[in-house]
VMD Tcl script that draws the C-alpha trace (Angstrom):
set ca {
  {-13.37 -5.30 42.06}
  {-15.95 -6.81 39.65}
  {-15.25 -7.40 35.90}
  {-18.21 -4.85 34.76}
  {-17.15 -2.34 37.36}
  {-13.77 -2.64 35.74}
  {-15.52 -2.09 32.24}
  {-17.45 0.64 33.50}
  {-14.46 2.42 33.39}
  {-12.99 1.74 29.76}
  {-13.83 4.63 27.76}
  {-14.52 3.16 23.87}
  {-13.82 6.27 21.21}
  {-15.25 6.29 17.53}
  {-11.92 4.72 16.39}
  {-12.45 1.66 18.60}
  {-16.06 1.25 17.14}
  {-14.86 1.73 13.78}
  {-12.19 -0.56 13.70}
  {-14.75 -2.93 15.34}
  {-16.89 -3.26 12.76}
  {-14.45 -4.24 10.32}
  {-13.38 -7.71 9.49}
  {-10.52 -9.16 11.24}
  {-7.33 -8.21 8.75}
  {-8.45 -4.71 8.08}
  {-8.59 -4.14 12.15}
  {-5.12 -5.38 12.53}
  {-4.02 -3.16 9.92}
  {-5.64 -0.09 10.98}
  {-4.86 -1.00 14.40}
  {-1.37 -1.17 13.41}
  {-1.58 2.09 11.62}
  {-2.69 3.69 14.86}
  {-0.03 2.14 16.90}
  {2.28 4.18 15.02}
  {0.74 7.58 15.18}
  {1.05 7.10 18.97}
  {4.44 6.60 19.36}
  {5.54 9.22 16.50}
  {2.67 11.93 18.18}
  {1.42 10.65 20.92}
  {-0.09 14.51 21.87}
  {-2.44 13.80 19.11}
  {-5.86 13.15 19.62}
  {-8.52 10.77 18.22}
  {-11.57 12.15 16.50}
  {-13.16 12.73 13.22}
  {-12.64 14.89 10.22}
  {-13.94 14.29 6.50}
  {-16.36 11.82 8.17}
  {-13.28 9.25 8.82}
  {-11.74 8.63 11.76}
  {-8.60 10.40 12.19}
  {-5.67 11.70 14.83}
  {-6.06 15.63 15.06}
  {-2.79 17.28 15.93}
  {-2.94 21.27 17.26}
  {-5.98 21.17 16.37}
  {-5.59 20.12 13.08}
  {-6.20 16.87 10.77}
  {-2.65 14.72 11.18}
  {-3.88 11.26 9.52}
  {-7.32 10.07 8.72}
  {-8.16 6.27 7.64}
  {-11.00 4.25 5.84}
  {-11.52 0.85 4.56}
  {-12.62 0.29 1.68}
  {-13.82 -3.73 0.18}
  {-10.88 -3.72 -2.06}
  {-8.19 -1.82 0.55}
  {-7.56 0.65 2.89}
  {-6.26 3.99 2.97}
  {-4.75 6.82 4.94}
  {-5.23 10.26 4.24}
  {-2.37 12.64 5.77}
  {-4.76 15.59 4.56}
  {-1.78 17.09 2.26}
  {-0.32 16.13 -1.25}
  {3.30 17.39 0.24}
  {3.02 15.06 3.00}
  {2.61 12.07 0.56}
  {5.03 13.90 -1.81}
  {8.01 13.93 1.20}
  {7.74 10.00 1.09}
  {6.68 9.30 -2.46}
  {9.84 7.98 -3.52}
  {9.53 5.01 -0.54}
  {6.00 4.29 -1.69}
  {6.67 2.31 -4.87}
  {4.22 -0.36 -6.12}
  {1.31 1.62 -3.52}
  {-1.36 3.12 -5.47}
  {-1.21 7.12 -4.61}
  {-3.49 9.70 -5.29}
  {-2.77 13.52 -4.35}
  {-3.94 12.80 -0.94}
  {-4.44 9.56 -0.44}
  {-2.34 5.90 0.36}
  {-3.95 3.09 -0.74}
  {-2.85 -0.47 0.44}
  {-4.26 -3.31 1.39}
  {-3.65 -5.88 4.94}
  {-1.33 -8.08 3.31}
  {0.73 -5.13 2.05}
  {0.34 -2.01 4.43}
  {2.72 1.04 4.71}
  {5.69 0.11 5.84}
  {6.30 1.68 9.57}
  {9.17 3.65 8.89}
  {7.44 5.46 6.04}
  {4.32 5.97 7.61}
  {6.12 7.19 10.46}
  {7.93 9.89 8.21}
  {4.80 10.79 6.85}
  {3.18 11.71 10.30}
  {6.09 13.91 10.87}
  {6.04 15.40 7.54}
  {2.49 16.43 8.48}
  {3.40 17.41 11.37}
  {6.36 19.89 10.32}
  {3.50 21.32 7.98}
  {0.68 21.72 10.48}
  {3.49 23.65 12.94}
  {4.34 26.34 10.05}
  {0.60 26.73 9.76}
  {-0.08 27.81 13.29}
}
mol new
graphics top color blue
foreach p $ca { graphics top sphere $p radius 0.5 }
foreach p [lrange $ca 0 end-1] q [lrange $ca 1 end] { graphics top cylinder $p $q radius 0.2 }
display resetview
């Protein structure tokens, strides 16, 4: 099999151009970011809501992210969300529904793994 018929066959979402067209340490971070809403949902799918890319989850937003020039952020769509981890998030600047960090400081894993579930436990009492 050829190389382009093999790349013929890789399907490239929104996220993947997004986090394309960023510069090098904002794609790893994202990237990493996205690594861990697969393992901790991995029924989740990629799309768009509030004009970011984001993981949708029953149908509903789970975790959006942007860059920004001076950082990044992640948007769990819910102040309780951010709220159920708040305490872990020390030294991060936090709005009511938004993370802000930057490459050389992301989210820990852990915590941005408990916030995915936290979203997730809200999103399930919604349906």
């Amino acid at each position: 099999m050829e190389v382009a018929e093999i790349l013929d066959d890789v399907c490239v979402s929104e996220m993947d151009d997004y986090l394309n067209g960023l510069p090098p340490a904002q794609k790893e971070a994202l990237a990493d970011v996205r690594v861990v809403v697969e393992k901790v949902a991995p029924e989740a799918e990629e799309g768009v809501s509030y004009g970011m890319p984001a993981f949708l989850y029953a149908g509903r937003p789970l975790l959006g992210f942007r860059a920004a020039k001076q950082h990044l952020s992640v948007f769990p769509f819910s102040p309780a969300a951010i709220e159920a981890v708040k305490d872990r998030l020390e030294g991060f600047d936090l709005s009511k529904g938004t993370i802000r960090f930057s490459p050389d400081r992301p989210v820990p894993d852990d915590v941005l793994a408990d916030l995915i579930r936290a979203r997730q436990q809200e999103i399930a009492t919604i349906r």
